[in-house]
C-alpha positions, 0 to 999 in steps of 0.5 A: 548682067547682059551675056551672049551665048559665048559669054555663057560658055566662057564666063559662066562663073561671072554669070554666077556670081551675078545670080548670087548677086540675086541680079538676072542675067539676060541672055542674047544670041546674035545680038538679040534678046533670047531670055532672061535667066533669075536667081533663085530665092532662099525664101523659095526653098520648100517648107515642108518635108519629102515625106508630106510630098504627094508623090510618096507612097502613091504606090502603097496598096499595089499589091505587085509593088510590094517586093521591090527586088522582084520587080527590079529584076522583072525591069531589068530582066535581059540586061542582067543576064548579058555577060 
């Protein structure tokens, strides 16, 4: 599907519907080509679980991360208390 940045305000639901289409949708501004947008395959999805993520528990041995209310309130400090 082609679509101009005006069709892409307008007609987004065609575009997306194109993409469930799996079809690409290639984007122009002014009468030239700015990108090409891809849908997204289901096969693409993760396979394994947030918790085997390598992010999780990356904080896990600090010892000033062990109280999660305390250090909210020491981040949020003066917001807090402004009335």
């Amino acid at each position: 599907m082609k679509a101009s940045v005006l069709d892409f305000r307008r007609r987004m639901k065609d575009i997306l519907r194109a993409l469930d289409r799996n079809e690409p949708v290639t984007i122009y501004y002014r009468g030239k080509r700015k990108g090409v947008i891809f849908p997204v395959r289901s096969s693409e999805s993760p396979s394994r679980s947030l918790k085997e993520h390598p992010a999780v528990g990356m904080w896990k041995d600090r010892d000033d991360m062990k109280d999660v209310r305390a250090v909210m309130d020491r981040l949020r400090g003066v917001r807090r208390h402004v009335v």
